[in-house]
Short mmCIF file of the C-alpha atoms (twelve columns), coordinates in Angstrom:
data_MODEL
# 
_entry.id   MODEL 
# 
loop_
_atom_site.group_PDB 
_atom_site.id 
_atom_site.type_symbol 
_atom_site.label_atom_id 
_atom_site.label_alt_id 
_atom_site.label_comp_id 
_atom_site.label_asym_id 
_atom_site.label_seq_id 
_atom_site.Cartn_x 
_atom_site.Cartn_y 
_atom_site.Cartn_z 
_atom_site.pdbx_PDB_model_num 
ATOM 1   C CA . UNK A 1   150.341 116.859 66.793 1 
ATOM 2   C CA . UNK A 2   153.838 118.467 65.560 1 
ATOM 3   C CA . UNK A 3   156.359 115.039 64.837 1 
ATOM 4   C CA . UNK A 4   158.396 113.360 67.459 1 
ATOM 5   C CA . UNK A 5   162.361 113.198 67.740 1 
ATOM 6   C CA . UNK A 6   161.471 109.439 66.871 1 
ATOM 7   C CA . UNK A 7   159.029 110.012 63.814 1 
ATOM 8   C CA . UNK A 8   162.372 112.804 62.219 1 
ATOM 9   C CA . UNK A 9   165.144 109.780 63.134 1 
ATOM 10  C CA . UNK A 10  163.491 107.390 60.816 1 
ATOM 11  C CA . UNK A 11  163.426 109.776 57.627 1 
ATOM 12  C CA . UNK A 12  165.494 108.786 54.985 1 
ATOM 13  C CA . UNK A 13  167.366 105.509 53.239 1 
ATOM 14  C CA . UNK A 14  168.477 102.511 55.327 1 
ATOM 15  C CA . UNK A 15  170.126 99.941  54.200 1 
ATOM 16  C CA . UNK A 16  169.768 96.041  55.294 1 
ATOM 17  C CA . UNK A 17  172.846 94.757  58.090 1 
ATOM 18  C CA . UNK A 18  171.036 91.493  59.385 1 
ATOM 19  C CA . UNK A 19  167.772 89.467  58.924 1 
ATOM 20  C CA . UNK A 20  167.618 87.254  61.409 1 
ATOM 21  C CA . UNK A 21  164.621 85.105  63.281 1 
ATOM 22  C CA . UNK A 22  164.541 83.736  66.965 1 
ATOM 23  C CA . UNK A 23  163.532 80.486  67.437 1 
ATOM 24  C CA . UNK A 24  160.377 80.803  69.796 1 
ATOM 25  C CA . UNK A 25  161.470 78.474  72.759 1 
ATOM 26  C CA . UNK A 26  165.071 80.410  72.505 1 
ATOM 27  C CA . UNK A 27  166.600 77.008  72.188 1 
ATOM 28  C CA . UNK A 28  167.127 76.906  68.592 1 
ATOM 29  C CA . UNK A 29  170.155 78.623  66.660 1 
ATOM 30  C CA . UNK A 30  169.277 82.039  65.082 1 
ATOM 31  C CA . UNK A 31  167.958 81.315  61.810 1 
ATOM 32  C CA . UNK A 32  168.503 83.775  58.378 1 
ATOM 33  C CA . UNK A 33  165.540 83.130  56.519 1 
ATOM 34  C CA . UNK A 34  167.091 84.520  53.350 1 
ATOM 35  C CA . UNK A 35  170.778 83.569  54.116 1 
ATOM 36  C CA . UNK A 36  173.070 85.796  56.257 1 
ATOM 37  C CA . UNK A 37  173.927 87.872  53.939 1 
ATOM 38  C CA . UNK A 38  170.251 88.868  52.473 1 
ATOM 39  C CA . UNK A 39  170.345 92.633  51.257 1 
ATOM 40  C CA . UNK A 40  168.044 95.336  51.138 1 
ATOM 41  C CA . UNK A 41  166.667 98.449  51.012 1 
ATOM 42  C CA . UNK A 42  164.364 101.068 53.448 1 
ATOM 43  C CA . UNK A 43  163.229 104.520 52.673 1 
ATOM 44  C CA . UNK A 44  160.754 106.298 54.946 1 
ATOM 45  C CA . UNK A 45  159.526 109.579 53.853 1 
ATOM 46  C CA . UNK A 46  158.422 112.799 55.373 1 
ATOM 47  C CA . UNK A 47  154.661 112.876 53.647 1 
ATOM 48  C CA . UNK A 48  154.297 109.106 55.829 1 
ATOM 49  C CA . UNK A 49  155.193 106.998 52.689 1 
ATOM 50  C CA . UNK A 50  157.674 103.956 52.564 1 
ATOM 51  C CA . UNK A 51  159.135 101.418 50.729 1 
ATOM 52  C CA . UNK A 52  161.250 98.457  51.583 1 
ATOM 53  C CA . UNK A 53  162.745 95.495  49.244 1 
ATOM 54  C CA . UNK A 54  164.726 92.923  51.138 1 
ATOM 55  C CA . UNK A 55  166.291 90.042  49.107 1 
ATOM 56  C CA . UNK A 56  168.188 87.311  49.711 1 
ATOM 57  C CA . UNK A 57  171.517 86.909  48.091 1 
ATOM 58  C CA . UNK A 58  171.965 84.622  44.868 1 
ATOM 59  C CA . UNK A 59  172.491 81.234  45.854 1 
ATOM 60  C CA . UNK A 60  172.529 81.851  50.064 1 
ATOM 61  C CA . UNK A 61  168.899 81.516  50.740 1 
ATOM 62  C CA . UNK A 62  166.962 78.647  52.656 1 
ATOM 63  C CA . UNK A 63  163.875 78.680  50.367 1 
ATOM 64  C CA . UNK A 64  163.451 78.104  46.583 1 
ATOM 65  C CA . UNK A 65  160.713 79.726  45.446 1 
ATOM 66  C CA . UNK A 66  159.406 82.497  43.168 1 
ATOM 67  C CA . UNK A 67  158.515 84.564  46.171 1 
ATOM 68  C CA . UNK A 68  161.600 85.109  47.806 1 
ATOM 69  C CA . UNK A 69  162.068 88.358  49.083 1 
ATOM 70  C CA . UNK A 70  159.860 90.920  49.813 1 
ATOM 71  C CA . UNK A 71  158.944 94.197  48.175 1 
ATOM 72  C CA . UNK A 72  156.295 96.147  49.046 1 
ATOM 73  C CA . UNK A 73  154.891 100.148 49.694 1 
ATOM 74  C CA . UNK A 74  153.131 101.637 52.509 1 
ATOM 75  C CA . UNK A 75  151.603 104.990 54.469 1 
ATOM 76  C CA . UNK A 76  153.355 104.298 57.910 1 
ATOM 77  C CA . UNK A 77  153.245 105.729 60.855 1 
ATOM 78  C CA . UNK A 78  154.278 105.532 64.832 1 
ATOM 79  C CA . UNK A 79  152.140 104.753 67.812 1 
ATOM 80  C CA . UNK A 80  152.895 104.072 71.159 1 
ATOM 81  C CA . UNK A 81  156.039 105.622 71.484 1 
ATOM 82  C CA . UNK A 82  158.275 105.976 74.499 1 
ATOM 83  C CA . UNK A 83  158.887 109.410 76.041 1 
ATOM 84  C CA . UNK A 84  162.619 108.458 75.453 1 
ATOM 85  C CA . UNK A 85  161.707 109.295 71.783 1 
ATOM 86  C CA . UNK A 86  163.997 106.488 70.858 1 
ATOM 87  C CA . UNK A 87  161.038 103.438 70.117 1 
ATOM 88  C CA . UNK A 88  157.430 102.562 69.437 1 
ATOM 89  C CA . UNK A 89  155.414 100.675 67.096 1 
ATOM 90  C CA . UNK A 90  155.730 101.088 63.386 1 
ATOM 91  C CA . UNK A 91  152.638 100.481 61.565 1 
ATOM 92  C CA . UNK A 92  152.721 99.974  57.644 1 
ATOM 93  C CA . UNK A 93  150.109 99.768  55.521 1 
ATOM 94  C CA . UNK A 94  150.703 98.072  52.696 1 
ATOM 95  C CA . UNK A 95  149.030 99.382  49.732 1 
ATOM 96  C CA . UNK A 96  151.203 97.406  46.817 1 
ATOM 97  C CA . UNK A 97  153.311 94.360  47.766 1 
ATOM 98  C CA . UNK A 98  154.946 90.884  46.808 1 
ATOM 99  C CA . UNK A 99  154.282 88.959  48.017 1 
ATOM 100 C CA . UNK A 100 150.765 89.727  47.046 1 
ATOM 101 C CA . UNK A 101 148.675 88.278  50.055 1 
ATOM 102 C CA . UNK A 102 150.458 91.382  52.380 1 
ATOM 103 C CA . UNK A 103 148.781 94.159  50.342 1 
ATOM 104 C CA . UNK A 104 145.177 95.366  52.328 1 
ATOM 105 C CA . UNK A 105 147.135 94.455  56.037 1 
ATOM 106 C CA . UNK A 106 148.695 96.378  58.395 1 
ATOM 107 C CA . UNK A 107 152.251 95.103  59.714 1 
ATOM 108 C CA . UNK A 108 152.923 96.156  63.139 1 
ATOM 109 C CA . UNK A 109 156.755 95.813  64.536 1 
ATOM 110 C CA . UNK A 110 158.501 97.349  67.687 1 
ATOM 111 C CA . UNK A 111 160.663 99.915  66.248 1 
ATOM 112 C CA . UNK A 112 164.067 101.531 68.312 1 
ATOM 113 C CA . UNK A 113 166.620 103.634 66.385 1 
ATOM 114 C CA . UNK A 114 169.911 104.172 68.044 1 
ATOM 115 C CA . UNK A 115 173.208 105.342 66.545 1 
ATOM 116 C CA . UNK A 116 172.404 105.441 63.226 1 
ATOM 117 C CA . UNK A 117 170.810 101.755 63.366 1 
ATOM 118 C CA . UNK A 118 167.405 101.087 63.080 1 
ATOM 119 C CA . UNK A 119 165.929 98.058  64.739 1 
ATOM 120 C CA . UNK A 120 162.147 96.590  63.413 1 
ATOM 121 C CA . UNK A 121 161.470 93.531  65.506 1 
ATOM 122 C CA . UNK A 122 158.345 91.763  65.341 1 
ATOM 123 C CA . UNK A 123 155.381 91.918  67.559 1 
ATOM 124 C CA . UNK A 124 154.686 88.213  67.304 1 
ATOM 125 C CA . UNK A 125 155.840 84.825  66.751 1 
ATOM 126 C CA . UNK A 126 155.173 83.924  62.915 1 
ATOM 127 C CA . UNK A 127 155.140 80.441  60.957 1 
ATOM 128 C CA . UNK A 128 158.553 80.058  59.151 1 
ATOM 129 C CA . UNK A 129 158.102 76.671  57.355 1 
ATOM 130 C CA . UNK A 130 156.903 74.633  60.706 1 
ATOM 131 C CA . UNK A 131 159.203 76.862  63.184 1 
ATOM 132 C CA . UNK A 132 157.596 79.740  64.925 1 
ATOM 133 C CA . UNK A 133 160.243 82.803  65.420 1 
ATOM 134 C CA . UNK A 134 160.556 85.995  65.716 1 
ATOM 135 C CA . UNK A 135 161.816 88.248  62.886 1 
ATOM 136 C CA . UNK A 136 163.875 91.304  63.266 1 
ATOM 137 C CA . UNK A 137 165.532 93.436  60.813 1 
ATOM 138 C CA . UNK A 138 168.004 95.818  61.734 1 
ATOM 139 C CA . UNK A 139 169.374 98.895  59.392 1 
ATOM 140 C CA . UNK A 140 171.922 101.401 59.083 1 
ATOM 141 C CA . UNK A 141 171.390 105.122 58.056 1 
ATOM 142 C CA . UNK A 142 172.541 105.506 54.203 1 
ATOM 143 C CA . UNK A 143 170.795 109.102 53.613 1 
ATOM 144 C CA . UNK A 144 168.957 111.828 55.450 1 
ATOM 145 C CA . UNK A 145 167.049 114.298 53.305 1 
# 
């Protein structure tokens, strides 16, 4: 099956604009897991590789522990995508990580690029310290091979 517009728009490096998490009754205030200004990095390649390292910022993050941040390496690739070619669902799976417990799974997020901003949002409500949200990372286009 020859790529889609959507698989060719996430190629390349991405830096991190916002980590944010939704409370799950929508009640709650938007909550930064690693501080609002957490930085990072994604780079997609055109063999179905990846790697992403997202960090909080010295001194702005809500948890003290050795496992801030997360680092990790993956084949990926795009299912169920919409014949807009603009979003699907990203699949990674992680082959190399830290934390180490994500390495062997496959993370599945609702992906949408759209002027030069790429938006992973999870599929599910997770567990953040007692509070179930829902992540979403958004990026912005540094390179294109």
């Amino acid at each position: 099956m020859p790529p889609s517009d959507l698989d060719q728009e996430v190629i390349g490096t991405w830096t991190l604009l916002e980590y944010s998490s939704e409370p799950f009754d929508g009640k709650g205030p938007t909550i930064h897991p690693m501080g609002a200004d957490a930085r990072g990095i994604l780079t997609y390649t055109s063999d179905g590789y990846m790697t992403v390292n997202v960090m909080p910022t010295v001194g702005n993050k809500i948890k003290q522990s050795i496992h801030d941040g997360v680092m990790y390496t993956s084949r990926y690739w795009i299912d169920k995508k919409q014949p807009d070619g603009k979003a699907g669902v990203m699949c990674h799976e992680v082959q190399m990580a830290c934390p180490a417990e994500l390495e062997g799974t496959v993370l599945k997020r609702q992906v949408m690029v759209s002027e030069g901003r790429l938006r992973l949002t999870s599929l599910r409500f997770v567990d953040l310290e007692g509070l179930m949200v829902k992540p979403e990372l958004v990026w912005e286009r540094i390179s294109r091979p």
